[in-house]
C-alpha positions, -999 to +999 in steps of 0.1 A: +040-424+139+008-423+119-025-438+140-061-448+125-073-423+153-075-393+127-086-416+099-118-406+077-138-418+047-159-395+031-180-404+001-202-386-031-223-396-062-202-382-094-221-363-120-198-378-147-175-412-138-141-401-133-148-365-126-135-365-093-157-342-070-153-326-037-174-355-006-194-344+017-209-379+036-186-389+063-188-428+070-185-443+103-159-471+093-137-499+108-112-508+076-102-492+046-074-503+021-068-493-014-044-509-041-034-494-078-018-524-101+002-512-126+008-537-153+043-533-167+046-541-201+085-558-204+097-564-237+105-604-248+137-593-279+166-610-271+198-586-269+231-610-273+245-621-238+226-601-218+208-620-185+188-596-177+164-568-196+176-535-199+160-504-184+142-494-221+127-531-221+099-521-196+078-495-192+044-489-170+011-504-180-026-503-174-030-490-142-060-515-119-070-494-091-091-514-064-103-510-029-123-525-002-136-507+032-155-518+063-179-506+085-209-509+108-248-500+092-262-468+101-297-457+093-282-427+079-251-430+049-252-470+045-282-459+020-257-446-006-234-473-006-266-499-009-276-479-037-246-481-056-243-520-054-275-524-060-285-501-086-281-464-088-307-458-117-333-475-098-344-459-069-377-450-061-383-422-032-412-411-016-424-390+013-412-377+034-440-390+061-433-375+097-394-369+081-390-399+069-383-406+038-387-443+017-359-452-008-368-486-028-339-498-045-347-525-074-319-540-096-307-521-123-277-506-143-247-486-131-239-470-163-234-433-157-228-436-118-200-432-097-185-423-066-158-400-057-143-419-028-118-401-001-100-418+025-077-397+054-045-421+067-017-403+090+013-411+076+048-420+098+051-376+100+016-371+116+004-357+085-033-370+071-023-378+036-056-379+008-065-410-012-096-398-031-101-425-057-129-413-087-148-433-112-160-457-078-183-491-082-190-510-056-194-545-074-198-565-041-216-553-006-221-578+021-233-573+057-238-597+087-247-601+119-243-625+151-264-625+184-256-597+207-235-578+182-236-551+158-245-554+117-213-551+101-210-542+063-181-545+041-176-536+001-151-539-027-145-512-049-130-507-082-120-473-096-107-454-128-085-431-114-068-425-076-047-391-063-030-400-034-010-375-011-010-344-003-018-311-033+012-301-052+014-267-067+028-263-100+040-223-110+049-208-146+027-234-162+007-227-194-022-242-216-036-243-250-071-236-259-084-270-274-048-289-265-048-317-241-007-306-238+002-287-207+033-268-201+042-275-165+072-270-139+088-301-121+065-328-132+074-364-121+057-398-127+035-405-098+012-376-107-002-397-133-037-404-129-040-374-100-062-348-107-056-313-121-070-283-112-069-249-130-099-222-144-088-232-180-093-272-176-127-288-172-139-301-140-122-336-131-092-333-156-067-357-144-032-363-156-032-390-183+010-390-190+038-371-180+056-367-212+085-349-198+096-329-162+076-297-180+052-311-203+021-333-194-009-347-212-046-343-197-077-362-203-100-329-211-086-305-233-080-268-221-106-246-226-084-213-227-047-199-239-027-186-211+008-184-193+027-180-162-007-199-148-001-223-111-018-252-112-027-277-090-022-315-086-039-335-065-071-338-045-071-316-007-087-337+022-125-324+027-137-316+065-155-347+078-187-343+089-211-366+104-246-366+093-272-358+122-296-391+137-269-417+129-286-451+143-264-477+148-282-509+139-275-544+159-286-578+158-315-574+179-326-545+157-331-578+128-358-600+120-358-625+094-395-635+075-395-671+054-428-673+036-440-645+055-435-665+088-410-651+109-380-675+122-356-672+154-319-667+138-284-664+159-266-648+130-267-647+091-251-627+064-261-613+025-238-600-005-246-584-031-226-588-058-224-575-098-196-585-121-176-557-136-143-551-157-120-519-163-120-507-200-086-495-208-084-477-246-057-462-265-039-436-255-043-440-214-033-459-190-062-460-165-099-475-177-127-456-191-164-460-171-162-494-152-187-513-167-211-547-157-193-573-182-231-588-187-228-620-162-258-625-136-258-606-110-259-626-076-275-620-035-269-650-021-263-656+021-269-676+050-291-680+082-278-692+116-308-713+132-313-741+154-321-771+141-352-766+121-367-798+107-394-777+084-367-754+070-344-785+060-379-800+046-378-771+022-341-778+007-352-811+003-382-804-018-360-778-039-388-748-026-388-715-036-397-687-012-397-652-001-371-640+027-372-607+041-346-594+066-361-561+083-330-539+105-355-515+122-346-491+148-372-465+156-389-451+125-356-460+107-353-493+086-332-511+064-349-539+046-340-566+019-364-590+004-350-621-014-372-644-039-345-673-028-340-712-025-322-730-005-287-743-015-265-775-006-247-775+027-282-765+047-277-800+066-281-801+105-252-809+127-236-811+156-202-798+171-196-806+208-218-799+238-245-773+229-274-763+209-278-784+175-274-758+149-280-755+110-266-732+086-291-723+060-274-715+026-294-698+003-297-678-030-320-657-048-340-674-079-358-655-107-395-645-092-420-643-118-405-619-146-386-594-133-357-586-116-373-563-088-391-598-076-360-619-070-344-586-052-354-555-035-335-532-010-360-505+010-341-480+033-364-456+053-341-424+067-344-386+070-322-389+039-344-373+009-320-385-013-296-413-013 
C-alpha cells in the first residue's frame, strides 16, 4: 500500500522550457496532484450501419498537462515559487547584509522561464514512482492565513511535457546524426512525452511519437551516428534535500499596513494570478513554451477584521490605497505591497453571538505608471538567488 509518508517535491529553474533538468530544492508540502489531458481526436464519417466508431476513427490528441500543489511558506524555497508567479525576469537582488540577502520581485514576463517540477508518490508496491513535469508556470499562487495558524500557500501549474514512472532502459538502439528518428527496442505508447536520455541526444530530448515498437521520433535531433547504443526513458527520482534555516512562517508572524497605518486582522488571503495558454504546433502533441495570452494580470484578496467603520468609509468613497502585508520571522521576511481598492461585498455583518466581523475584498489598481507600483513582492533569505 503506497502512503504520502515517503512523498517529495523537489523543484528547479530550467535553462531552456521543456528541457527537463535534474531538482535540487526540496519543498516542505501538504498536496500535490497532477493531471495530463489528452484530447482524442475521433473521426465524424459515417460508415453504413455501424453504431459505434471503429478503432481507426480515433486517435490521441493534444496532450494538456496541469498540476496544482500545496504547502506552508517558509523563509527559505517559497522565494522561487513567488518568483515564478510573479515574474522571473524581474528580480532585483542585493546584499547579502549580515547573510541576508533582498530579492524584489516586480511584475514582468515569463518568457524564457521554467521549472522542472518532480514529485515522489509510493505506489500500491511500496515503490516511489517519479512524476517530473518540465516546461512548469505557475499562472496562479495564493497564500492565506487565520489567527493562531500557519500561512498556507497553494499554486496551479501548467506544463509542456510530464515523465511519469519509474526509468526504462532501452538496448540495441541506434541514432542518426541530424535525424530526429531513433531506432529503439520495445517502445510502447505511454513513453510519449517522457524524456530521453543518451550522449548523442541534446539535453532535455523528450519522446515526441512512437511511430512503431522500434522506431520513435524525438524533439532534438541526434547529434551523432551510432549503434547497438541503451538508452534511457524517463526521469530517475533526485535525493530530497532540505535547505538549511527553513522558518516556518504563521499568522502571528503577519502584519497588515493600509495607508501606512497598521490594522488588527484575524485572517486574510492574496493570489496572484497571470493568464496563460498551451501552444500546440504541427507535428507534436504536447505545447511549445507556455505563454501569457496578453490578458491583465490580477492580485486581488481579502482581510478578516472586526467591524471597522473607517475601512468601510473607504469602499464607499471608491479610495485607492497602499496595503502592505509584512510575514517577518527573525531577519527573514516575506513582504507584498498592493496599490489596491476596495471591492463590493466589504459590508459589515453579523452571524450569531460573537464579534461583528467584515470581510474586506480588495484588488490591486494601476498606481501611477507602472506596473511595479500596483504590485511588488520583497523576500529577504540567506538565499542569494531565488
Amino acid at each position: 500500500m503506497g502512503t504520502s509518508r515517503t512523498a517529495q517535491v523537489m523543484i528547479k529553474d530550467e535553462t531552456t522550457p521543456g528541457l527537463i533538468v535534474t531538482p535540487d530544492l526540496s519543498l516542505p508540502f501538504t498536496e500535490f496532484s497532477f493531471a495530463a489531458e489528452d484530447a482524442q481526436t475521433e473521426s465524424e464519417a459515417i460508415l453504413a450501419g455501424r453504431r459505434f466508431l471503429d478503432d481507426w476513427q480515433s486517435n490521441g490528441g493534444n496532450v494538456a498537462i496541469t498540476g496544482s500543489m500545496a504547502g506552508e511558506v517558509t523563509v527559505r524555497s517559497f522565494g522561487t515559487l513567488l518568483k515564478h508567479a510573479v515574474g522571473p525576469n524581474s528580480v532585483a537582488t542585493t546584499g547579502p547584509t549580515s547573510s541576508y540577502y533582498t530579492h524584489v520581485v516586480t511584475p514582468g514576463t515569463s518568457d524564457g522561464e521554467s521549472l522542472t517540477v518532480q514529485a515522489g508518490v509510493e505506489d500500491d508496491a511500496g515503490t516511489v514512482q517519479p512524476v517530473t513535469l518540465g516546461g512548469t508556470k505557475i499562472p496562479e499562487l495564493s497564500i492565506a492565513w487565520d489567527e493562531g495558524s500557519k500561512v498556507n500557500w497553494t499554486a496551479s501549474m501548467m506544463a509542456q511535457v510530464m515523465s511519469y514512472g519509474a526509468t526504462r532502459s532501452l538496448t540495441s538502439c541506434a541514432t542518426t546524426s541530424g535525424s530526429t528518428t531513433v531506432t529503439v527496442t520495445s517502445a510502447t505508447d505511454d513513453m510519449e512525452g517522457h524524456l530521453i536520455t543518451h550522449a548523442n541526444l541534446p539535453t532535455g530530448t523528450f519522446i515526441e511519437e512512437v511511430i512503431s515498437s522500434t522506431s520513435v521520433r524525438v524533439s532534438q535531433a541526434a547529434t551523432a551516428t551510432a549503434s547497438g547504443l541503451t538508452i534511457v526513458v524517463g526521469k530517475a527520482l533526485a535525493t530530497a534535500s532540505y535547505a538549511s534555516g527553513l522558518k516556518l512562517l504563521k499568522a502571528h508572524n503577519t502584519r497588515v499596513l493600509v495607508a501606512a497605518s497598521e490594522i488588527e486582522t484575524v485572517g486574510g488571503s492574496l493570489t496572484i494570478a497571470t493568464p496563460m495558454e498551451t501552444r500546440f504546433r504541427n507535428g507534436s502533441r504536447f505545447s511549445k513554451e507556455i505563454k501569457e495570452t496578453g490578458e491583465l494580470c490580477m492580485v486581488t484578496g481579502e482581510l478578516q477584521v472586526e467591524h471597522s467603520l473607517s475601512l468601510y468609509r473607504r469602499f464607499l468613497k471608491g479610495e485607492k490605497f497602499d496595503i502592505s502585508i509584512p510575514m517577518v520571522k527573525g531577519s527573514a521576511s516575506v513582504t507584498f505591497d498592493v496599490h489596491a481598492r476596495i471591492t463590493p461585498g466589504a459590508e459589515p455583518s453579523i452571524s450569531g453571538r460573537g464579534r461583528n466581523m467584515m470581510t474586506i475584498p480588495f484588488t490591486r489598481v494601476m498606481g501611477d505608471g507602472s506596473d511595479a507600483d500596483a504590485f511588488t513582492a520583497t523576500v529577504v533569505s540567506l538565499e542569494s538567488t531565488i
